[in-house]
Steps between C-alpha positions, in 0.01 A plus 500: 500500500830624435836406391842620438489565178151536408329564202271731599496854701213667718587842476328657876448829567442674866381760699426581836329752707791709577816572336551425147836461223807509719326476816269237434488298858686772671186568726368169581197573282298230448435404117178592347585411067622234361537465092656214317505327121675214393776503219559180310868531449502240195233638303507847612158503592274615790217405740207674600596848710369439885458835709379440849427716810635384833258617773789650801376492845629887574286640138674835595668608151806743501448815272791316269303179449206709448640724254702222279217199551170693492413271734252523796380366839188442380619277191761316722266436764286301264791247381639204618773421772859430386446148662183409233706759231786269507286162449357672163813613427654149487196364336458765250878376366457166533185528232702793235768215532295220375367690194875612404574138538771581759589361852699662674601880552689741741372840599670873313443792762680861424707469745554350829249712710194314439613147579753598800335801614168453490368177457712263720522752781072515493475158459740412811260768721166366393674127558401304196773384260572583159507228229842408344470708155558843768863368583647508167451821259701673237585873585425655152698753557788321553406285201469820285844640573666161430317490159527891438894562728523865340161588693484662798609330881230256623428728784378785288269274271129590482222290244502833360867534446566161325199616276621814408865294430366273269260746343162349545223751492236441764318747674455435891184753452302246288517243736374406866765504756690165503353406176782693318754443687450107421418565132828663485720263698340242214624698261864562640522118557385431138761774342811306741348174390591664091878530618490156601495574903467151702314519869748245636598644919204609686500645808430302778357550848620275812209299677686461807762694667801208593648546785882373557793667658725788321766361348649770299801692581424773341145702458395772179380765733226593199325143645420621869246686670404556846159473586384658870217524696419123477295310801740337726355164430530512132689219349687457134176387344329792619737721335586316184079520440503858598738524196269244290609509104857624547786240508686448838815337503513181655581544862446885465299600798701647802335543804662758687515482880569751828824465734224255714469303228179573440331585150510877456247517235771521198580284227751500205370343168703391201374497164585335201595769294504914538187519288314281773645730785410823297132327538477432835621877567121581342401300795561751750244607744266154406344317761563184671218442676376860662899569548636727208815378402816742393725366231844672447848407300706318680867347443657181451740527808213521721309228366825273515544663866179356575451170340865386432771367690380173533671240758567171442242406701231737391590334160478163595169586663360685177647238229132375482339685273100643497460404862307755752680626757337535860673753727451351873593780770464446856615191590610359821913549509493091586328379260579227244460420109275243649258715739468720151373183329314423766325858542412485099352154500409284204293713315830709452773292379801691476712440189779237562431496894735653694705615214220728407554661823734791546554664869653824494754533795802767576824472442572289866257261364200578733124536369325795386210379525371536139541197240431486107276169383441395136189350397451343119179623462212786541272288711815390725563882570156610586431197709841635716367836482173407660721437823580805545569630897420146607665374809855321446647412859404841687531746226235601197698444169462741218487398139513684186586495174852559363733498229847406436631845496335539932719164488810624405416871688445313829793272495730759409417752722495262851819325345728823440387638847773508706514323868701791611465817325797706388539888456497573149844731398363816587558787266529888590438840290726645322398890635398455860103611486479831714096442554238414780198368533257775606356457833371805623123672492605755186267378209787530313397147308241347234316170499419316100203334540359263237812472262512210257677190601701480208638866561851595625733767585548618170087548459472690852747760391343534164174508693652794720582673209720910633401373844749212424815806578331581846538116628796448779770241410437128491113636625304254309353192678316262327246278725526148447282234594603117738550349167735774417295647211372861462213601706371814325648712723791780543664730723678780386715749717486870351729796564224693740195448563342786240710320231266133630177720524563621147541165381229361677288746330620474148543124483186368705277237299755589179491216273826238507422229199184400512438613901460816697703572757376639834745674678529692865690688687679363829761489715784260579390402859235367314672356173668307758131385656382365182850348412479320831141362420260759637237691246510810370177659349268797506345408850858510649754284595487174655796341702668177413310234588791352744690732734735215621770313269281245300660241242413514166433163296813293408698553234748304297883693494532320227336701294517850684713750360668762687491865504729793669345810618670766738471399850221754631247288211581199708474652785086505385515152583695483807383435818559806623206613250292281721611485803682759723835564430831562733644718261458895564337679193845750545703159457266385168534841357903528500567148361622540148258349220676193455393168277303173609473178361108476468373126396164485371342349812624718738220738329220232649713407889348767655113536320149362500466245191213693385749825417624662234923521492681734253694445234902666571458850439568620140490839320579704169870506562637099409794407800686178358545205725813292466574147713716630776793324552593329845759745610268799432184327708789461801613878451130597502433282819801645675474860433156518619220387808259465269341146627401233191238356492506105526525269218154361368426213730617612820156503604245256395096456556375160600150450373252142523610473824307247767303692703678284794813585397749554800823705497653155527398396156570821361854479628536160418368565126846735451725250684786497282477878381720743684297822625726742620253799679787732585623546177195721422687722730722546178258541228222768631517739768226357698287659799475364844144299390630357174812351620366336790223340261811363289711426777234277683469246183331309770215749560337449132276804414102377324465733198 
């Protein structure tokens, strides 16, 4: 057993079949040594030393863990599993105890590696539970450096190190591997135990991750991490035991989710401390599951942009503690608190009836469709979760888990969306850009390939290295995905079409961080393909899938932001690019290059979901933007013909619709809003086909 201050230590020593020192657990190696010997603090005496083989189920050993252990397959495969290694360990110290006349004791590890690292994460994969000694340990280390302050930083401390400080003369040679480096940790404890050092603060490992909304105004940036890549219906649990052994904060799981308000396989996590988050960052590339997940710093702004801002009512609704929150989506826009009740039954009592119930509505107070329930208990929670896509009135009802972060996300993001959309202040350049996007048959362009999400402008120029001279103004365009994030892809509009064969040549399959790069020679008729969702590969080029105007997904304005590029780039996503145009290509060519207010959906009006839409054109030379003030936009609008494009919400996509639905309905669903058809008239330049689609409201067109 163990106890806060105890009077004995088991000094434990670790390896695994990987990594080993500062990278111990890095790898999700599975542990295949295990050496430990009890201290009696009082007496300064010791137990019997225990060294055990752990029999791994991958008995693959890396040339480091050969080299330092002399260990072998053959050895390991004849040992114990860390299941039946862990019973003998506990029994082993239960009997050295007895004879030192001792009762309780708390484990000494070199470090934090082994316990964090190593054994909890194991454990949590194999699913059996560690006993309550492995969640309380002294770092000795840490101890070390607050007995000895003029020795080095706790981050550069080896066994050997502390050895060589205090002088003791052991030679690792002489000894098996392990069996030294617990000898010697018995010796260093001994020598602090001479200067009077008391183990008093141990370490101590969380056995369940709370979860509670963010309350703090403020959080230390060195706390947060971003992990990506996660399964879509992974809930806080999941990822608080994907980090098993390091300290969450309470409430400190984010879910992130997509402008649908979906899950977008992201999540922000807040640690304790910065030596928690530096620990989690050596969880990088481990697996959840068969998913791999990717770990990266991450800020305190963003966390607080995701789980803060709580409501009054999301805090009412949260201010009972350690319940388990059940996300309901899909429900009937009629129904009740009581139909919700009614749908879970008795074997799922919600907590305090209807006020456990929260039903997420907009702003004008009508449903969603999607509700938040709190249950007090595990067994409450899976019994709702075992009704999943059962019938409630005419509709399936989904059910997952959630947290109080998707709480606050949710009801933030349907409450600040506005009933009518306004037009953000637009803002101009301060040099007009003289450019174009290419869109002739000259293979005077280059398509990136393969580049790594996380890489930017700054990385493709370094990546272009001379070529980066022969690019045309503002003739970078990075690919971005529906959800707004890199794809991997990147055009890139060259000088001539020698200067984009050279490049393709030089820079093809050239590394960029930890990727190669494919890249190929094209042209812009068919950069503008691929922007517009077709494919563009070594068997040729395949249309868009859609060669009428098609809708993309909906999109909260909320949360858009708002770009300017000259008026030919919007032009890309005009109807004219689709449809045929009543301008005369003499008229196009003489119009000056003028500047257009671009909103970030206008880049999805006129394309398949499924495609790819750029990112505003960007290139070596910076152009400043400043907020352009109202008599400037008026100027602007006056001096030129160049049409605007309308404000985000001027067209909307109705989806769920009854497959009986009449124009009727549909008319009588917008009673109230004004729809004004001609003023389109205004805002784009439209052909003879377009205008009579929007000036026949009444003639809705199936997408």
């Amino acid at each position: 057993m163990t106890a806060s201050h105890s009077d004995s230590l088991v000094v434990l020593f670790g390896a695994t079949a990987g990594a080993y020192g500062a990278k111990l657990g890095s790898d999700e190696r599975e542990l295949i040594l295990l050496v430990w010997q009890v201290v009696d603090l009082q007496n300064k005496k010791v137990g019997t030393l225990h060294k055990s083989l752990v029999k791994a189920d991958n008995l693959d050993l890396s040339d480091q863990c050969r080299e330092v252990s002399g260990l072998t397959p053959e050895g390991l495969g004849k040992a114990e599993p860390l299941d039946r290694v862990l019973q003998q360990f506990s029994q082993l110290v239960s009997s050295d105890l007895k004879v030192l006349g001792r009762s309780s004791y708390t484990l000494c590890s070199d470090g934090q590696l082994l316990i964090r690292q190593v054994l909890h994460p194991e454990t949590s994969k194999k699913n059996f539970l560690l006993s309550d000694c492995f969640y309380s340990f002294y770092d000795l280390r840490k101890e070390f450096h607050t007995c000895y302050p003029s020795s080095a930083a706790v981050k550069d401390q080896t066994i050997k190190t502390m050895a060589e400080y205090l002088g003791l003369g052991t030679d690792e040679a002489e000894e098996d591997f392990g069996v030294w480096q617990v000898k010697t940790m018995v010796a260093i404890i001994f020598s602090m135990l001479s200067e009077d050092h008391i183990f008093t603060e141990p370490e101590t490992v969380k056995h369940k991750y709370e979860t509670g909304p963010c309350k703090s105004e403020t959080v230390d940036s060195e706390t947060v991490i971003r992990a990506r890549g996660l399964p879509w219906q992974s809930s806080d649990q999941d990822i608080a035991r994907f980090f098993k052994g390091l300290n969450i904060a309470k409430g400190g799981v984010a879910l992130c989710l997509n402008s649908q308000g979906r899950r977008n396989g992201e999540a922000l996590v807040r640690f304790v401390n910065s030596e928690q988050r530096d620990l989690a960052l050596e969880r990088h590339k481990h697996h959840m599951g068969s998913r791999y997940i990717e770990v990266y710093k991450a800020t305190g702004e963003e966390f607080l942009k995701i789980a803060g801002g709580t409501s009054n009512e999301v805090a009412q609704f949260l201010s009972k503690e350690n319940q388990v929150i059940i996300r309901m989506r899909g429900l009937p826009f009629t129904a009740t608190q009581e139909d919700v009740l009614g749908f879970l039954g008795p074997e799922c009592p919600v907590t305090g009836g209807k006020e456990g119930l929260l039903f997420v509505k907009y702003p004008d107070g009508r449903p969603t469709g999607d509700a938040f329930v709190l249950f007090s208990c595990e067994e409450y929670a899976q019994n709702a979760l075992k009704k999943h896509k059962e019938i409630l009135g005419k509709r399936y009802i989904e059910l997952f888990r959630s947290t109080a972060a998707e709480v606050q996300q949710v009801l933030n993001r349907y409450m600040s969306t506005p009933l009518i959309p306004t037009l953000p202040t637009p803002i101009i350049p301060v040099i007009p850009p003289p450019y174009t996007i290419a869109t002739g048959s000259v293979r005077d362009c280059v398509r990136l390939r393969g580049l790594p999400y996380t890489a930017g402008i700054d990385d493709i120029l370094e990546f272009m290295g001379d070529a980066t001279g022969d690019i045309k103004p503002h003739g970078v365009h990075m690919v971005l995905n529906q959800q707004g994030r890199p794809s991997g892809d990147a055009f890139i509009q060259m000088k001539s079409a020698d200067k984009a064969f050279m490049v393709a040549q030089k820079c093809h399959k050239k590394m960029m961080k930890d990727r190669y790069v494919e890249v190929f020679q094209c042209s812009g008729e068919e950069m503008n393909f691929v922007l517009m969702g077709g494919t563009l590969n070594r068997s040729g080029l395949s249309p868009p899938p859609c060669k009428l105007p098609c809708l993309s997904p909906p999109a909260y304005a909320a949360f858009q932001t708002a770009a300017v590029i000259p008026a030919e780039a919007a032009a890309l996503y005009q109807p004219q690019a689709l449809l045929p145009s009543t301008r005369t290509p003499q008229a196009s060519a003489a119009a000056p290059p003028t500047v257009t207010y671009y909103p970030a959906q206008a880049a999805q009006l006129y394309m398949n979901y499924t495609a790819y839409y750029p990112s505003p054109p960007v290139s070596p030379t910076t152009v400043g933007y400043i907020a352009a003030p109202p008599g400037a936009v008026a100027a602007a609008a006056t001096a030129t013909h160049t049409p605007i494009l309308p404000q985000p919400g001027a067209l909307v996509r109705m989806q769920g619709l009854p497959y009986n639905t009449g124009m009727k309905e549909i008319l009588s669903f917008f009673q109230g809003y004004q729809y004004a058809p001609d003023d389109y008239n205004g805002l784009i330049q439209l052909s003879d086909q377009a205008r009579s689609v929007l000036q026949a409201p009444k003639e809705w067109v199936c997408l």
